[in-house]
C-alpha positions as CSV (number, residue, x, y, z in Angstrom):
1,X,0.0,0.0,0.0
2,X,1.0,3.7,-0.6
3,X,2.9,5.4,2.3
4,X,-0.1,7.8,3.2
5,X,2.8,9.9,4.8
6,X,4.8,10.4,2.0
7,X,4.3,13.5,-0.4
8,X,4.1,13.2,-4.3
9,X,6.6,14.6,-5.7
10,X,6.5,17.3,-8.4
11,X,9.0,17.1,-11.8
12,X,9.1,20.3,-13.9
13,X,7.9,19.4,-17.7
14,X,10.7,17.3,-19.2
15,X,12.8,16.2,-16.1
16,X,12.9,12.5,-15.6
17,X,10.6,11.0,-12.9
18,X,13.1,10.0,-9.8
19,X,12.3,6.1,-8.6
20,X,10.9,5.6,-5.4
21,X,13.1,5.2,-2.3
22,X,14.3,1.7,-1.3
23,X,13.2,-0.3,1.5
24,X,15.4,-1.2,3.9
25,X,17.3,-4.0,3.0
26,X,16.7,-3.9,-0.5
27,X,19.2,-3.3,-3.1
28,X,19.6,-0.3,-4.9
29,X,18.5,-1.0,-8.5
30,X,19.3,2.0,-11.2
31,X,16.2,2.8,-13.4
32,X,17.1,1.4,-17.5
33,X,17.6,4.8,-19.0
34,X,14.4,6.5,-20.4
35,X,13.6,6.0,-23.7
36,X,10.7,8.3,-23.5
37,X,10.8,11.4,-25.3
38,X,10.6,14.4,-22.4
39,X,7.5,15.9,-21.2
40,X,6.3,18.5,-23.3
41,X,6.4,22.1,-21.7
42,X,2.9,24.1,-21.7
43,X,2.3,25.4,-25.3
44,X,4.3,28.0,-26.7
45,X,6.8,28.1,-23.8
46,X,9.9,27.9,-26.2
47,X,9.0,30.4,-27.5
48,X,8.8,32.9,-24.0
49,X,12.1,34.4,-23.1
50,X,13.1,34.2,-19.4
51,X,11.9,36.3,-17.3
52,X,14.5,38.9,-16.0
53,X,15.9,39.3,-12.6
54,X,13.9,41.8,-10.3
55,X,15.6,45.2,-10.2
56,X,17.0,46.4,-7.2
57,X,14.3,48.8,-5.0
58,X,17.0,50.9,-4.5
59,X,18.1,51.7,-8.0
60,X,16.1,54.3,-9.6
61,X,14.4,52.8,-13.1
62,X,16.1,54.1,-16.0
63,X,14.4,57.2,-17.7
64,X,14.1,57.2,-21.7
65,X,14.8,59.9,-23.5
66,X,12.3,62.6,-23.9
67,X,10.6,62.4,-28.0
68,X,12.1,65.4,-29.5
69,X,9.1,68.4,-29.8
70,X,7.7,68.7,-33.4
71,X,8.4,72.1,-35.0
72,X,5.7,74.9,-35.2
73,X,4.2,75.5,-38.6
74,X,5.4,79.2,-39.7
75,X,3.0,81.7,-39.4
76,X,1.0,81.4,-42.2
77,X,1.8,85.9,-43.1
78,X,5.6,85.6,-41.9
79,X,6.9,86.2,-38.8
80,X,9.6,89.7,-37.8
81,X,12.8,87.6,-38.4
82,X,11.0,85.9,-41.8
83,X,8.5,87.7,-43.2
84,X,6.7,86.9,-46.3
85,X,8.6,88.0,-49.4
86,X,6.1,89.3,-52.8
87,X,7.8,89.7,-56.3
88,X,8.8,93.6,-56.3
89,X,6.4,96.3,-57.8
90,X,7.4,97.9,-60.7
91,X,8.5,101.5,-60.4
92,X,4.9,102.8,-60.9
93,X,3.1,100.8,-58.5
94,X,5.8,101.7,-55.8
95,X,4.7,105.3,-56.6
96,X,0.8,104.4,-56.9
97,X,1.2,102.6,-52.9
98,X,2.8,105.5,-51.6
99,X,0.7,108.0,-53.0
100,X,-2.4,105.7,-51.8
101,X,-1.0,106.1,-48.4
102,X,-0.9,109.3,-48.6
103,X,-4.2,109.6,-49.5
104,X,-5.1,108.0,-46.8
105,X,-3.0,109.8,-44.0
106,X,-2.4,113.7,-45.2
107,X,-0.6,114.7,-42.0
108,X,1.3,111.5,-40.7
109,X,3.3,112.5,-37.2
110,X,5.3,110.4,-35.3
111,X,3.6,108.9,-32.0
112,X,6.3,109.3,-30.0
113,X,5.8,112.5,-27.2
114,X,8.7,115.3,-27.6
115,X,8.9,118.6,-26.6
116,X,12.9,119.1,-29.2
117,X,15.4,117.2,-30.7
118,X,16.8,116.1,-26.9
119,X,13.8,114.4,-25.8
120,X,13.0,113.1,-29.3
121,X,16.3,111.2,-28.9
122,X,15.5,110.1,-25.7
123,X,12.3,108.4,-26.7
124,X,13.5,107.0,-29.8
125,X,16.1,105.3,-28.2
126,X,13.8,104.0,-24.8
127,X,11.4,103.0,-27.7
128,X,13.9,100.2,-29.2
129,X,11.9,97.1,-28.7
130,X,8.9,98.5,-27.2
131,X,5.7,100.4,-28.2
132,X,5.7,104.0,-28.6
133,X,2.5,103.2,-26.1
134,X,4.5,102.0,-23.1
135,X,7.1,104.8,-23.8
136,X,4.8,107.6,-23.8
137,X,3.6,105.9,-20.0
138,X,7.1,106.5,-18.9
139,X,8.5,109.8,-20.8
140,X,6.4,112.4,-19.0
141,X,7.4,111.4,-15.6
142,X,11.3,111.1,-16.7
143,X,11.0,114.6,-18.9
144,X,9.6,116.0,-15.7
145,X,12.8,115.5,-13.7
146,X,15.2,115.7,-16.4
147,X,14.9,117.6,-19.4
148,X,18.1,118.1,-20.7
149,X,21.1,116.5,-21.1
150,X,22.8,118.1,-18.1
151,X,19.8,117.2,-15.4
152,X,19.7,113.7,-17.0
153,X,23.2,113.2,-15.9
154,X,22.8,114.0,-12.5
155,X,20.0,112.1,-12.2
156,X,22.0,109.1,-12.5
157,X,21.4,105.5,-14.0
158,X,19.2,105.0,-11.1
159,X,16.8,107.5,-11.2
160,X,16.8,107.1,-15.0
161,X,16.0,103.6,-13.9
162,X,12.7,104.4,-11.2
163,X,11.0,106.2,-14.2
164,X,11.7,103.3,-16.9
165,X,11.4,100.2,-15.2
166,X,8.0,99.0,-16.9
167,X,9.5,99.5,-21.2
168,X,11.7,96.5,-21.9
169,X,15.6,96.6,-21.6
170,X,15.0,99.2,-19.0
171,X,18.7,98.5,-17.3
172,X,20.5,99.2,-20.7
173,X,18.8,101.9,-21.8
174,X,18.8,103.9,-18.2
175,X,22.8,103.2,-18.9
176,X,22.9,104.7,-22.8
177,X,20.6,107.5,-21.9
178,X,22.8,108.7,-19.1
179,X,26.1,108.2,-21.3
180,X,24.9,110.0,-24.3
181,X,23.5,112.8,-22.4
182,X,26.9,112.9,-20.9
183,X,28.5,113.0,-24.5
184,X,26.2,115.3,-25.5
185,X,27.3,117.6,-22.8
186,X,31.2,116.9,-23.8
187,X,31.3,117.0,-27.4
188,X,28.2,119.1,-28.3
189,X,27.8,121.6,-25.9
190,X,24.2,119.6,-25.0
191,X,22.9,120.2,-27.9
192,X,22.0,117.0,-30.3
193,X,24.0,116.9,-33.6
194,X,22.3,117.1,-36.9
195,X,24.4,114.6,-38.8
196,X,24.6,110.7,-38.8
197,X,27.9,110.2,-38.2
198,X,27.8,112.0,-34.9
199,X,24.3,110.4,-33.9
200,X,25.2,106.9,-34.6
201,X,28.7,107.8,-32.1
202,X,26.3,107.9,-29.2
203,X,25.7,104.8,-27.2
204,X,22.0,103.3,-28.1
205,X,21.9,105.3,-31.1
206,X,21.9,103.4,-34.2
207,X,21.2,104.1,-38.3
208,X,17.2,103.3,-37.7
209,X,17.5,106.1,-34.3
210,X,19.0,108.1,-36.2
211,X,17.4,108.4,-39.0
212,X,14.3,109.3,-37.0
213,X,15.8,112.2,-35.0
214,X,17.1,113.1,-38.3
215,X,13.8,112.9,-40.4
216,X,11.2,114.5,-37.6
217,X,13.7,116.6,-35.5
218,X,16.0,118.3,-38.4
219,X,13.6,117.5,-41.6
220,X,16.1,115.9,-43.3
221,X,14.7,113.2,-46.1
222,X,15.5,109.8,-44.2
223,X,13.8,106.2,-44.3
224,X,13.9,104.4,-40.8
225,X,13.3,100.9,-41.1
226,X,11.8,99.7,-38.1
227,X,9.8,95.9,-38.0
228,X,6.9,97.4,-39.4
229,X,8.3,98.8,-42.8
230,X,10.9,95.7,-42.9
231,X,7.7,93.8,-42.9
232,X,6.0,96.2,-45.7
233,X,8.7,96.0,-47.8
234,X,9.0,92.5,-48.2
235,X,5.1,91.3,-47.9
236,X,4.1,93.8,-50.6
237,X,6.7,93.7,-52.7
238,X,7.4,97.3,-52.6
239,X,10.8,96.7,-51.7
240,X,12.1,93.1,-50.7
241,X,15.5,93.2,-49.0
242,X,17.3,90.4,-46.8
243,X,18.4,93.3,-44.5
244,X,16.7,96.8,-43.1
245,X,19.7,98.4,-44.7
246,X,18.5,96.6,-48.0
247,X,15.0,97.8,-47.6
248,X,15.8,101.0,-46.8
249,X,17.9,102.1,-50.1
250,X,15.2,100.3,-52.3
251,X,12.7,102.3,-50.4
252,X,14.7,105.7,-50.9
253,X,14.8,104.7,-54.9
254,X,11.9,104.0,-55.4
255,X,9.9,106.7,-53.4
256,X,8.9,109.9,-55.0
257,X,11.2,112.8,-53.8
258,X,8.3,114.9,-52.6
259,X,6.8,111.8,-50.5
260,X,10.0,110.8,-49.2
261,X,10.1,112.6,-46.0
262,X,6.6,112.2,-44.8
263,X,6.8,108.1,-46.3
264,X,8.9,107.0,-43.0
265,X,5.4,107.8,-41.2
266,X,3.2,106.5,-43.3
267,X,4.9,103.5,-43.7
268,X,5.1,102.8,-39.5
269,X,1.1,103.7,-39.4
270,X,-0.1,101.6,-42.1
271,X,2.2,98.5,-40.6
272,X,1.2,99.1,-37.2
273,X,-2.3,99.3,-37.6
274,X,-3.4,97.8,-41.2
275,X,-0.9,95.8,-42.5
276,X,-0.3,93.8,-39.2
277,X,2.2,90.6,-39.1
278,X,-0.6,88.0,-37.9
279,X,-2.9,89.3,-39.5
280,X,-3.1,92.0,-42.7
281,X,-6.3,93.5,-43.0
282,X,-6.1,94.0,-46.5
283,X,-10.1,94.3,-46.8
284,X,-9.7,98.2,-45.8
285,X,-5.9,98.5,-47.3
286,X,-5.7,101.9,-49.3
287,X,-3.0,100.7,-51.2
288,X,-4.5,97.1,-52.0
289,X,-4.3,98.0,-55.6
290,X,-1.2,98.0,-55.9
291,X,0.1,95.2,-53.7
292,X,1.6,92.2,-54.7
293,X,0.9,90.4,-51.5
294,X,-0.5,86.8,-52.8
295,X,-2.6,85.9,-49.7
296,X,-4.5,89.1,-49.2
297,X,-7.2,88.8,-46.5
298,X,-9.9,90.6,-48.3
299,X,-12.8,89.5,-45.5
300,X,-12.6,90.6,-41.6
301,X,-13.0,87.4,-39.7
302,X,-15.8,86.7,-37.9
303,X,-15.4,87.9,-34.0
């Protein structure tokens, strides 16, 4: 009878069954070698790798490598450092834009608040990067404690600095205004000079500055290329250049003399408020005519 005691033993699938253990007394007989084929394992477990080793609790489980981000789709009307570039006008529909601009906007001024040629400077060169909007928030107040060159300097980087603090780049441009006003005072006799070469020689002062104090302050017939007219000139094909120099001596080519002074203006307006980057609203352009602009918006969007 079967040893109720003893426990049945379990062989993992293909191992050979051991033979029960002898009596006492009995001889040891080896079992005749098998010639069974092995146990089959359970179905398709040939085919599963072994399982790995469990990882230690203490070592942290190694992070994969973040999916690189997709790219965003270009604006669909250009963006400031690309903007959409038309085939250029011929000479006459250059002239025809202009005029249509002019049209439009007899008496274009600059936006910018002034009182002469210092505080224009002053303004144009706080504006660099910011909206003649946030300047004109900040100008009164500064213009107030210093306004001229030698009240500016002892006024100081910091109190340049309480008055400017909400335009962008405030910390560098408290620095340039207090060192040109100091120039001014050493090379000029405080007053601001009327030719590039000596404009551009201040610190902050660049050809587009420039070329504004020179056009509104002194009259002279200059084209400042800010983003707005960069963006004009290369969207409507009035005059594409790779560079705002570029644009700027197509623009002085190819711009009547008599409009040339005043064109600076109209230019800025018409980009700041109709032909915008995201979004031209070419449905109440006055120069539409004449624009070589392929994707004109010619319908406001529903609101």
């Amino acid at each position: 009878m079967p040893d109720p005691n003893r426990r049945a033993q379990v062989t993992a699938p293909g191992e050979p069954i051991p033979a029960p253990p002898a009596a006492a007394g009995e001889a040891v007989i080896p079992p005749p070698p098998s010639t069974l084929p092995p146990l089959p394992g359970p179905p398709g477990a040939a085919d599963v790798p072994p399982m790995p080793p469990a990882a230690d609790s203490a070592t942290p489980p190694e992070r994969r490598p973040a999916a690189p981000r997709g790219r965003r789709p270009a604006p669909l009307h250009g963006s400031a450092a690309a903007p959409r570039r038309a085939r250029l006008m011929s000479a006459d529909a250059a002239a025809g834009f202009i005029r249509a601009l002019a049209q439009a906007t007899p008496d274009p001024q600059t936006e910018l608040l002034y009182t002469d040629p210092y505080s224009l400077l002053v303004a144009v060169v706080l504006s660099a990067q910011t909206t003649d909007a946030a300047v004109n928030r900040a100008t009164p107040a500064l213009f107030a404690a210093a306004p001229d060159p030698a009240a500016m300097v002892a006024l100081g980087e910091a109190g340049v600095a309480a008055h400017i603090r909400t335009i962008g780049l405030w910390q560098a441009k408290a620095r340039n205004v207090v060192a040109l006003s100091r120039l001014l005072l050493e090379r000029h006799g405080g007053a601001v000079p009327e030719t590039r070469e000596a404009l551009e020689a201040l610190p902050g002062v660049g050809r587009k500055t420039a070329n504004v104090v020179l056009n509104v302050a002194f009259g002279a017939e200059t084209m400042a290329v800010d983003t707005h007219i960069f963006r004009i000139g290369n969207r409507t094909g009035l005059a594409p250049g790779r560079t705002p120099r570029e644009v700027e001596d197509r623009l002085v080519k190819r711009c009547p003399p008599a409009l040339l002074r005043s064109a600076h203006h109209w230019l800025i307006l018409h980009g700041r408020y109709v032909c915008k980057a995201r979004l031209p609203e070419c449905w109440r352009c006055a120069a539409r005519a004449f624009c070589n602009y392929r994707d004109k918006v010619l319908v406001a969007p529903a609101r």
